[in-house]
C-alpha positions as CSV (number, residue, x, y, z in Angstrom):
1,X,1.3,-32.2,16.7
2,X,2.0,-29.6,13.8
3,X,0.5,-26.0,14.3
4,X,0.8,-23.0,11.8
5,X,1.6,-19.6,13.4
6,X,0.2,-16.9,11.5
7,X,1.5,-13.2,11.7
8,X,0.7,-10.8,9.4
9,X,2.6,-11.7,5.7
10,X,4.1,-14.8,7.5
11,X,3.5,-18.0,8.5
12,X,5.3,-20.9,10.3
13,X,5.1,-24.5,11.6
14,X,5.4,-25.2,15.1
15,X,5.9,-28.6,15.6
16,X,5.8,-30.3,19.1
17,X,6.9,-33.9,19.5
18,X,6.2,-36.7,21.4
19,X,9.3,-35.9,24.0
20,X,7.4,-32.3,24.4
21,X,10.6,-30.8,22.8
22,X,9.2,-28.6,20.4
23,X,10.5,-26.9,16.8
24,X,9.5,-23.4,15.2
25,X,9.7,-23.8,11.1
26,X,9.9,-21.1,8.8
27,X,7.9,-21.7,5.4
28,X,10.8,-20.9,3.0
29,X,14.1,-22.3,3.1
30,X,16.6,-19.0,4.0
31,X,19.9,-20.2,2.0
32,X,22.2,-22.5,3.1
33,X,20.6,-21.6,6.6
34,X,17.8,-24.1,6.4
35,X,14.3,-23.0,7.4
36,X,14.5,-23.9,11.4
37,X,14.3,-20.7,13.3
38,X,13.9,-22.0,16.8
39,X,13.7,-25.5,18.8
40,X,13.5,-26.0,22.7
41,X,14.6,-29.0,24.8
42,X,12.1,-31.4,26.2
43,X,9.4,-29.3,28.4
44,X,10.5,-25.9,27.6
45,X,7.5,-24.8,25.3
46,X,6.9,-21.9,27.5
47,X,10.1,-20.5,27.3
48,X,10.5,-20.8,23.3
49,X,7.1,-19.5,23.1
50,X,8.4,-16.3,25.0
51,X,11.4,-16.2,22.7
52,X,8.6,-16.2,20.3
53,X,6.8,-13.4,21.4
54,X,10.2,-11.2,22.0
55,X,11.2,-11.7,19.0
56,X,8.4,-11.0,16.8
57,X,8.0,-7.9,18.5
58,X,11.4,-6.9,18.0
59,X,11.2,-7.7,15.1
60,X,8.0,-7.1,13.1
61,X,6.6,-5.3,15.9
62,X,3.7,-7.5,16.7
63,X,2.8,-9.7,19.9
64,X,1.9,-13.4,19.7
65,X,-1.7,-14.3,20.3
66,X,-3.9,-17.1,19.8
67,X,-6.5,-16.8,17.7
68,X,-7.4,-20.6,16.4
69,X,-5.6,-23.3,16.3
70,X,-6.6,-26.0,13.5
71,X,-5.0,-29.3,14.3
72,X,-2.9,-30.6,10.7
73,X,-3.4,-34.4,9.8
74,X,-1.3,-35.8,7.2
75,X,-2.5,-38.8,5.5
């Protein structure tokens, strides 16, 4: 399942996989760096999404919250 997090000017992909390990991807490559900010093992969602949270506001001084969430298909 691919979801796009939306914060202000930015935007990234949180994928979760099958195993419920789950992936947080920027939408611009940074360098040599790659584009992967986060991932957490199998069953930790909860965790990486309060790393999320933490870290946005930190950062860019806004909280995570759900708005929507529109499902991605890719054909």
């Amino acid at each position: 399942m691919h979801n796009v997090i939306m914060t202000g000017s930015r935007a990234m992909l949180l994928a979760v996989n099958c195993d419920s390990s789950a992936m947080i991807i920027d939408s611009h490559s940074h360098g040599n760096d790659g584009a992967i900010i986060a991932c957490s093992q199998p069953g930790c969602i909860p965790l990486l999404a309060q790393w999320l949270d933490a870290m946005m506001d930190d950062n860019w001084q806004q909280c995570l919250t759900v708005a929507t969430i529109t499902k991605i298909v890719y054909f």
